[in-house]
C-alpha atoms as an extended CHARMM CRD file, in Angstrom:
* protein
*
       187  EXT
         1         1  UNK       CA            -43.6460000000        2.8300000000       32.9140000000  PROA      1               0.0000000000
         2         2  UNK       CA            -41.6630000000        4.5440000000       35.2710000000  PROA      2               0.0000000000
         3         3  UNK       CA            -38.0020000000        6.2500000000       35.5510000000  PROA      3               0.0000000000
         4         4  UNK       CA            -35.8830000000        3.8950000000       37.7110000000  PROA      4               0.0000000000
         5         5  UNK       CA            -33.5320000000        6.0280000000       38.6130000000  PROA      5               0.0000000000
         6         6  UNK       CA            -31.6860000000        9.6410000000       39.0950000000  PROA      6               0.0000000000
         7         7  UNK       CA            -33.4920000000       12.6630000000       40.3410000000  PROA      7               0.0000000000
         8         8  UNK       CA            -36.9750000000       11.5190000000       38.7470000000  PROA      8               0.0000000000
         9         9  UNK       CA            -36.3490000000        7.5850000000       40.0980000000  PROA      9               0.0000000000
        10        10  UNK       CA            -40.1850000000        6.5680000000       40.7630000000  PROA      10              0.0000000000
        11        11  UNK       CA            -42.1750000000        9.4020000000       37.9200000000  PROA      11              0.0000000000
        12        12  UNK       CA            -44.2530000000        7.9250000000       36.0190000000  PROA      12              0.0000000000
        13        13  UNK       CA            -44.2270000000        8.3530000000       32.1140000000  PROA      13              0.0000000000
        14        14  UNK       CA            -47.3150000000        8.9800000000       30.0780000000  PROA      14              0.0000000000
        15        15  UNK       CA            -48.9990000000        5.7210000000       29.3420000000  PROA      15              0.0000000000
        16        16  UNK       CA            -48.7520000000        3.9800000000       25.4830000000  PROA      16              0.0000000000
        17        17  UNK       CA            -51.8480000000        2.5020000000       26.0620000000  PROA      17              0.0000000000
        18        18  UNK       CA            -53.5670000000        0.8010000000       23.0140000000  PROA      18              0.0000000000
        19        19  UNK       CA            -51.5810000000        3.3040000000       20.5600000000  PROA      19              0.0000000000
        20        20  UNK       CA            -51.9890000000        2.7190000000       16.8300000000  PROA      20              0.0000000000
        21        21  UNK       CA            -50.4580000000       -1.1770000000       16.2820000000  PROA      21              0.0000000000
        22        22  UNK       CA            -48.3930000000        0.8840000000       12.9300000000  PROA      22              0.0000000000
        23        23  UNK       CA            -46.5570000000        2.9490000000       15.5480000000  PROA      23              0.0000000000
        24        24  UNK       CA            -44.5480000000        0.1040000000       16.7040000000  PROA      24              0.0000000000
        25        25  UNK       CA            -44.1350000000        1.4160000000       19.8560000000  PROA      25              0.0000000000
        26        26  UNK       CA            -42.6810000000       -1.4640000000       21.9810000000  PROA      26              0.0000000000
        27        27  UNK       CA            -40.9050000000        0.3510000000       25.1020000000  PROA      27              0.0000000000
        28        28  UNK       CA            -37.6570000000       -0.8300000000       26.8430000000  PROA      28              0.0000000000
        29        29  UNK       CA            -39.3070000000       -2.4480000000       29.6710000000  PROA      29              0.0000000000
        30        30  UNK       CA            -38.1160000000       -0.7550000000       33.2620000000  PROA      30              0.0000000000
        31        31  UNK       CA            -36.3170000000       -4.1500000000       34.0090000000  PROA      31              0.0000000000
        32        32  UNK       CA            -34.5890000000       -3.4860000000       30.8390000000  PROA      32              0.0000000000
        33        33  UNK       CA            -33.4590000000       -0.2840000000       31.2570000000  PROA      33              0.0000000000
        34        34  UNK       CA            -32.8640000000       -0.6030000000       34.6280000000  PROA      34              0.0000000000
        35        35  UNK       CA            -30.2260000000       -3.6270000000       34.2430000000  PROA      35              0.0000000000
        36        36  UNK       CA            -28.8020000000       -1.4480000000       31.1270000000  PROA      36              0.0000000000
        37        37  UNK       CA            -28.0910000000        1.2540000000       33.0220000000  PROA      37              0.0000000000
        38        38  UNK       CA            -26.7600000000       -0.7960000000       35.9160000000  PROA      38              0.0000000000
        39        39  UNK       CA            -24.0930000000       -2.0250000000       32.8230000000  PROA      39              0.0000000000
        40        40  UNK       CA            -23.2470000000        1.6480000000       32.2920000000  PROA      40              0.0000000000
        41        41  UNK       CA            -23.2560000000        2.5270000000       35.6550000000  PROA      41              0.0000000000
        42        42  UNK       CA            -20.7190000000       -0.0250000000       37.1760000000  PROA      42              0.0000000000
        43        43  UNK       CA            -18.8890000000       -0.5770000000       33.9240000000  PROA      43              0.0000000000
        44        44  UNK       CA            -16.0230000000        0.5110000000       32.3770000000  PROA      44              0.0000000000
        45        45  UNK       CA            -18.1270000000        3.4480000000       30.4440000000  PROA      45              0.0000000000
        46        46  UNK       CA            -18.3980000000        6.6950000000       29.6230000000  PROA      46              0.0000000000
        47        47  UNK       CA            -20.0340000000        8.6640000000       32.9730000000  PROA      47              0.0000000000
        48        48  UNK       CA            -23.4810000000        9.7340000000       32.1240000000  PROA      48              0.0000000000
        49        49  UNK       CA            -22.8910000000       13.2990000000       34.0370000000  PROA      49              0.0000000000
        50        50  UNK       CA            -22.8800000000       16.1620000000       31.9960000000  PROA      50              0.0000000000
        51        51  UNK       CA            -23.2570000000       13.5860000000       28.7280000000  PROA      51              0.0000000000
        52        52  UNK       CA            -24.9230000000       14.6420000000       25.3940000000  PROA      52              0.0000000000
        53        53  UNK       CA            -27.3350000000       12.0580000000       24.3900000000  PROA      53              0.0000000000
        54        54  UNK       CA            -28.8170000000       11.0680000000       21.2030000000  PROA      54              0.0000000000
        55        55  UNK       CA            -32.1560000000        8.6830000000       21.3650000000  PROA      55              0.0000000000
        56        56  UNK       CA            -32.6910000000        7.0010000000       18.2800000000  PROA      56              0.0000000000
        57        57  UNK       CA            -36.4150000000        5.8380000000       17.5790000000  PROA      57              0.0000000000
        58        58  UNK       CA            -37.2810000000        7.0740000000       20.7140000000  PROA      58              0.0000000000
        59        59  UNK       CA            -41.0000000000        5.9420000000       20.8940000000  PROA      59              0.0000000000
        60        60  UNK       CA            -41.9500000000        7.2890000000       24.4300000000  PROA      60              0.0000000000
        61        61  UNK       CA            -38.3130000000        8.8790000000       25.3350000000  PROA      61              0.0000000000
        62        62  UNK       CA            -38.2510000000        6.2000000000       28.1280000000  PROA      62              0.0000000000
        63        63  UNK       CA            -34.0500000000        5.9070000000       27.6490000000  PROA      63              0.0000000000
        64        64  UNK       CA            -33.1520000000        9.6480000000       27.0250000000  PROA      64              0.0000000000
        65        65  UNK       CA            -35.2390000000       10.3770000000       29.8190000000  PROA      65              0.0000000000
        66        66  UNK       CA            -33.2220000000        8.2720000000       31.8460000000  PROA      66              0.0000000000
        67        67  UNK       CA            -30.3060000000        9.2660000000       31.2040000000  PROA      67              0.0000000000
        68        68  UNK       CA            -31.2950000000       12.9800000000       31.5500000000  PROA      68              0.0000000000
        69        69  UNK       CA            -32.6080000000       11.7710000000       35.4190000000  PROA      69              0.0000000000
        70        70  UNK       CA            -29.4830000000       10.1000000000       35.9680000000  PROA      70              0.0000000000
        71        71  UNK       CA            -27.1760000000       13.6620000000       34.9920000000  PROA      71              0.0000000000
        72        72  UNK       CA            -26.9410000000       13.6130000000       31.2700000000  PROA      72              0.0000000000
        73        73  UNK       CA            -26.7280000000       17.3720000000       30.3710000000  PROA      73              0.0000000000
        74        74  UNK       CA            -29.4290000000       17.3760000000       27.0210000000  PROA      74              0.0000000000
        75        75  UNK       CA            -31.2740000000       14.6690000000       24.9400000000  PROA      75              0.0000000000
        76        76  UNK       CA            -32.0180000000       14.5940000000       21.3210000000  PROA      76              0.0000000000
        77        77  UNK       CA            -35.0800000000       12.2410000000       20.6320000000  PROA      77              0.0000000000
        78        78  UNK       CA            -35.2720000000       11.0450000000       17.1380000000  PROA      78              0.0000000000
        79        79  UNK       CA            -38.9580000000        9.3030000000       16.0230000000  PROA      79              0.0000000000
        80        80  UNK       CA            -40.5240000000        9.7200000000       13.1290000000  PROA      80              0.0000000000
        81        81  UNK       CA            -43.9590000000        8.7690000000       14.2700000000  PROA      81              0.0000000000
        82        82  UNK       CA            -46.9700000000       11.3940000000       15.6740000000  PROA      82              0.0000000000
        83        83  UNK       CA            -48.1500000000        9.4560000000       18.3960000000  PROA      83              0.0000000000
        84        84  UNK       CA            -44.1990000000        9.0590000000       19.3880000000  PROA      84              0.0000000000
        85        85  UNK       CA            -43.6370000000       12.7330000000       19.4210000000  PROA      85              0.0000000000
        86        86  UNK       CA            -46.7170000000       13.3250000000       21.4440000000  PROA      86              0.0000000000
        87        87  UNK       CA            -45.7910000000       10.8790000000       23.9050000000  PROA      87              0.0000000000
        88        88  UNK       CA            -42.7120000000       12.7510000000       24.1950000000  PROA      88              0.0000000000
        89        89  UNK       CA            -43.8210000000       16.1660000000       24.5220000000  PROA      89              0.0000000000
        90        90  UNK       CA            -46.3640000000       14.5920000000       27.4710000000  PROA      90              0.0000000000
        91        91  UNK       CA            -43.0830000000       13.1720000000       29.1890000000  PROA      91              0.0000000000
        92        92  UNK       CA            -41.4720000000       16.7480000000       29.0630000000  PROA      92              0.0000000000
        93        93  UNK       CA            -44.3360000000       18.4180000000       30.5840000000  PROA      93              0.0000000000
        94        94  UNK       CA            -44.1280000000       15.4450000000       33.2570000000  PROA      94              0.0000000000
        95        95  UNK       CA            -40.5250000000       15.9270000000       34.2530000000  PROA      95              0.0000000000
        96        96  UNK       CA            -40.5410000000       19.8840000000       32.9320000000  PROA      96              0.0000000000
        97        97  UNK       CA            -37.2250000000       19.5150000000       31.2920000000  PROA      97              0.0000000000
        98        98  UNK       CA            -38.0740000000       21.3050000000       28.1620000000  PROA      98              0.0000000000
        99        99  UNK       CA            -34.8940000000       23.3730000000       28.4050000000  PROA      99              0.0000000000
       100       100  UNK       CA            -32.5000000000       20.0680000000       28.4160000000  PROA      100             0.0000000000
       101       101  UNK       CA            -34.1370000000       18.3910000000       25.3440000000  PROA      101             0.0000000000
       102       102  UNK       CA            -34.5950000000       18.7620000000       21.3720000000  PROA      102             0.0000000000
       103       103  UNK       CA            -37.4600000000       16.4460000000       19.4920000000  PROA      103             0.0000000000
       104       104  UNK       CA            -36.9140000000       15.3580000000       15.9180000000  PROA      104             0.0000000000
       105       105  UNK       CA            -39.9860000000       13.8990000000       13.8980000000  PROA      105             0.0000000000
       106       106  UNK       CA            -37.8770000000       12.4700000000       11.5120000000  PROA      106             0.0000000000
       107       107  UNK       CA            -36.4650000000        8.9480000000       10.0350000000  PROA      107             0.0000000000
       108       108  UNK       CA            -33.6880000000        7.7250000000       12.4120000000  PROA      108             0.0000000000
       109       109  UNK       CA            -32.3370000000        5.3260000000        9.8830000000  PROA      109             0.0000000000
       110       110  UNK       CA            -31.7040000000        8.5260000000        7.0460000000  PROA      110             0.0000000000
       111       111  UNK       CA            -30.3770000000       11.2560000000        9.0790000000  PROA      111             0.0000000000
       112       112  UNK       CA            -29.0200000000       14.0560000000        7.2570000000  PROA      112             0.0000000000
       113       113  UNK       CA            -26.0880000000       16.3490000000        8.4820000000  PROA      113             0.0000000000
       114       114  UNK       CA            -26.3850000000       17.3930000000       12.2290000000  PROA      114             0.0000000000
       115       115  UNK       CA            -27.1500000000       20.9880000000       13.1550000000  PROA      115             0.0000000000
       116       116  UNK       CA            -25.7860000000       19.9540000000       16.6040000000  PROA      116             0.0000000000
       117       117  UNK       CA            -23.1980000000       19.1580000000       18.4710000000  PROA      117             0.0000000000
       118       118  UNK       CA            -21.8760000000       15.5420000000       18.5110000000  PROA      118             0.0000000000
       119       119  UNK       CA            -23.4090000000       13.6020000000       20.7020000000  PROA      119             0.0000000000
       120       120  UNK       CA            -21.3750000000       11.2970000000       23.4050000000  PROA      120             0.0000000000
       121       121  UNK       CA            -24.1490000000        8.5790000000       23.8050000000  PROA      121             0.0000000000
       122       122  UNK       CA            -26.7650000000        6.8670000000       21.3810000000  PROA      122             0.0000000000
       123       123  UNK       CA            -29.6360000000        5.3600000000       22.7160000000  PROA      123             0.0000000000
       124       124  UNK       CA            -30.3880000000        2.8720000000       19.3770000000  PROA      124             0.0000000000
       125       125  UNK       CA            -34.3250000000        0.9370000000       19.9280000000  PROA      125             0.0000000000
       126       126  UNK       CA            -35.3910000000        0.3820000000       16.4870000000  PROA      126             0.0000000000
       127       127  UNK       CA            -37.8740000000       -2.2280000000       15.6320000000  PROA      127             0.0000000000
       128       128  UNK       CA            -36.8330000000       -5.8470000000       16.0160000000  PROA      128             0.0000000000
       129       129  UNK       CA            -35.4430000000       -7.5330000000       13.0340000000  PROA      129             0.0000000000
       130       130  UNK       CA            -35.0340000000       -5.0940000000       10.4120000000  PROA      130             0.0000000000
       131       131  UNK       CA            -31.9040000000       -4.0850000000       10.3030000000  PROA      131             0.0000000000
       132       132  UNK       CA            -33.0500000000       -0.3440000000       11.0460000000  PROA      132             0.0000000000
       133       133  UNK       CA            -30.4360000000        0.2960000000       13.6330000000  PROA      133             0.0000000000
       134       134  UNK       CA            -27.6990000000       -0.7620000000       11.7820000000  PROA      134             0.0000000000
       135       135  UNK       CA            -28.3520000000        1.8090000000        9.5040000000  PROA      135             0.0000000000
       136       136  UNK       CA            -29.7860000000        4.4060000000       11.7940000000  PROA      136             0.0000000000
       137       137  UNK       CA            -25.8830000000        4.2610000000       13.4690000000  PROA      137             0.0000000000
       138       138  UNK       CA            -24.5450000000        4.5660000000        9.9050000000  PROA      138             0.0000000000
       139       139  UNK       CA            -26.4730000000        7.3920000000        9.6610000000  PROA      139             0.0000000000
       140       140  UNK       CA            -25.5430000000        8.9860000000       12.6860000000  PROA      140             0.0000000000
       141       141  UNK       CA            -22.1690000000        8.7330000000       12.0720000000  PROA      141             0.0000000000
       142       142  UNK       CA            -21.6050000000        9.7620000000        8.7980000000  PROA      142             0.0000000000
       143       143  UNK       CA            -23.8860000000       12.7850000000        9.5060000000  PROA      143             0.0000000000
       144       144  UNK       CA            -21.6010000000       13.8730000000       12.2350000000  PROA      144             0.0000000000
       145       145  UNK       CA            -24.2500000000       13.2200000000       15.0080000000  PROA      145             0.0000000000
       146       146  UNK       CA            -22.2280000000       11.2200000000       17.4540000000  PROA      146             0.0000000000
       147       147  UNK       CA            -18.4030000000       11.9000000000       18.6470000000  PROA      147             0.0000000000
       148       148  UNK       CA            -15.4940000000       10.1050000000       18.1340000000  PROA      148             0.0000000000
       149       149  UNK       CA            -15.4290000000        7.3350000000       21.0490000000  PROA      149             0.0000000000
       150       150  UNK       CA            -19.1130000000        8.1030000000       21.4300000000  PROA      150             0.0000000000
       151       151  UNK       CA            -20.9640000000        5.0170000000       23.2330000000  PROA      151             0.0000000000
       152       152  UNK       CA            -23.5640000000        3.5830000000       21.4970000000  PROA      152             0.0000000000
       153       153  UNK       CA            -25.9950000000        1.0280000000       23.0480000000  PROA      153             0.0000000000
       154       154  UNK       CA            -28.5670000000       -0.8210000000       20.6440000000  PROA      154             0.0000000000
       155       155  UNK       CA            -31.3220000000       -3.1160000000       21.7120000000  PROA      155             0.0000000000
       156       156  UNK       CA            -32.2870000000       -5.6280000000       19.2520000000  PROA      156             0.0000000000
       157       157  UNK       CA            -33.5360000000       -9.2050000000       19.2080000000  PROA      157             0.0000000000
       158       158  UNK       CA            -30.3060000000      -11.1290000000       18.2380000000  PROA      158             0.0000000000
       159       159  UNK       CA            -26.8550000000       -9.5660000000       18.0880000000  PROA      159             0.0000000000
       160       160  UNK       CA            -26.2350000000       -7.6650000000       15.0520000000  PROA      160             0.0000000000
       161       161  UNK       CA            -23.1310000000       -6.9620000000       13.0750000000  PROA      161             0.0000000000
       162       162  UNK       CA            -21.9860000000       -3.1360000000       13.9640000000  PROA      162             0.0000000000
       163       163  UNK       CA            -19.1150000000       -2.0790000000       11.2110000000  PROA      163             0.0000000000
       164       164  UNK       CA            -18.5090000000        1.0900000000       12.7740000000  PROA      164             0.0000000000
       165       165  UNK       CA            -19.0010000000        0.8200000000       16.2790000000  PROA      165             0.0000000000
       166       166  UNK       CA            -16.4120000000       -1.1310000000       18.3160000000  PROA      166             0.0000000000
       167       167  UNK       CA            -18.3810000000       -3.8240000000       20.5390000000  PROA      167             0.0000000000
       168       168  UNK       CA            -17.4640000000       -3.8880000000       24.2800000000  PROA      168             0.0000000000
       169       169  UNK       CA            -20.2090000000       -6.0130000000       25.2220000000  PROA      169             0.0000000000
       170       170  UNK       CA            -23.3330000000       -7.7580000000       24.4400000000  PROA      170             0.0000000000
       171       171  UNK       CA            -25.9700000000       -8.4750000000       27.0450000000  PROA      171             0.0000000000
       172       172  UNK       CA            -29.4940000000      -10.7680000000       26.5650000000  PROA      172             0.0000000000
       173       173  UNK       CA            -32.4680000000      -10.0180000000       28.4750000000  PROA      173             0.0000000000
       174       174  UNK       CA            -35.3600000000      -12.2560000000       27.5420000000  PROA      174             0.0000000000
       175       175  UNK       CA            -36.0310000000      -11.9170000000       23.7600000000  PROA      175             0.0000000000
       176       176  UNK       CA            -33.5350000000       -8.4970000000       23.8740000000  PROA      176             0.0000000000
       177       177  UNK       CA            -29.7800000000       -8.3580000000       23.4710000000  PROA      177             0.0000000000
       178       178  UNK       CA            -28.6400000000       -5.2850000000       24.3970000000  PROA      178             0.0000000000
       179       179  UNK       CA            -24.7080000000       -4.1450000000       22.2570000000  PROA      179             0.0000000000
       180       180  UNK       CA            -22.6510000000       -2.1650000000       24.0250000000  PROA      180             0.0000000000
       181       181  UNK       CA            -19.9280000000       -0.0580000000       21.9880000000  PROA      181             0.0000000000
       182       182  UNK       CA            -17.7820000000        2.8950000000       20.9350000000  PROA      182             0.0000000000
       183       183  UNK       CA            -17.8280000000        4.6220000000       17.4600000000  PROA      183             0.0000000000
       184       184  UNK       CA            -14.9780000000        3.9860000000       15.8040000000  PROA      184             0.0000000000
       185       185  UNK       CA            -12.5810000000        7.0720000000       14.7920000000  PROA      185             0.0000000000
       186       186  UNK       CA            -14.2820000000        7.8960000000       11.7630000000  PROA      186             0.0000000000
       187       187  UNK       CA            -14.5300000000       11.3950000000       11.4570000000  PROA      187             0.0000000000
């Protein structure tokens, strides 16, 4: 696994390997993320310059860390597991960016009130079929985690129904459809 692009394009991340199979850990693949940024690079979206960016069930950081190489300003990664979070400290010594980041073991889906400031972008990669994300956005957004207008970009295995985000656009990549939205003004 590898950033694709930004100031890091070609660094490699620190390998999952066998991991624990009750880890879930089931990265965005780099064609994944690669065409998904593409979308949010040559869309109509938010730029990722200076953006504040939330990464729910973050697993190895693989998206926040993106978006950080592509000019996002900080990342938030949000996993509750212990072979996540180490994965994720290994990826900050990698790219030393411990200054631009803030790791959360915790439960994405039950989020309390945010001790920071809302975020403009959520990366969402829950586990497939569950209906974790759905919830993990609720979450988010009633806790005051993301912005008004914030974009929020969920990967899941078939399209899901998103009550508080406004969908712009859905994209399928192989067994992955990718939503693309805005939080609704709900604050």
């Amino acid at each position: 696994m590898r950033i694709v692009g930004g100031r890091w394009k070609g660094r490699a991340l620190a390998a999952v390997g066998k991991g624990d199979a009750a880890a879930h850990l089931r990265p965005t693949t780099d064609r994944v993320r690669e065409s998904l940024f593409n979308v949010l690079i040559h869309g109509d979206y938010p730029d990722l310059e200076g953006a504040r960016v939330l990464d729910l069930f973050s697993g190895t950081g693989a998206l926040g860390f993106e978006a950080l190489s592509r000019g996002a300003e900080t990342a938030c990664f949000v996993d509750n597991g212990a072979i996540a979070g180490r994965l994720i400290r290994k990826n900050i010594d990698i790219l030393q960016c411990g200054s631009a980041v803030h790791v959360l073991q915790t439960d994405a889906a039950r989020l309390g009130r945010s001790k920071y400031a809302p975020f403009d972008m959520a990366f969402v990669d829950p586990p497939y079929g569950k209906g974790l994300g759905v919830r993990a956005i609720a979450a988010a957004i009633k806790g005051g985690w993301l912005a008004d207008n914030a974009l929020v970009v969920l990967e899941e295995a078939s399209e899901q129904p998103l009550p508080d985000v406004d969908v712009i656009e859905r994209r399928r990549y192989g067994d992955t459809v990718v939503h693309f939205g805005t939080v609704k003004n709900v604050h």
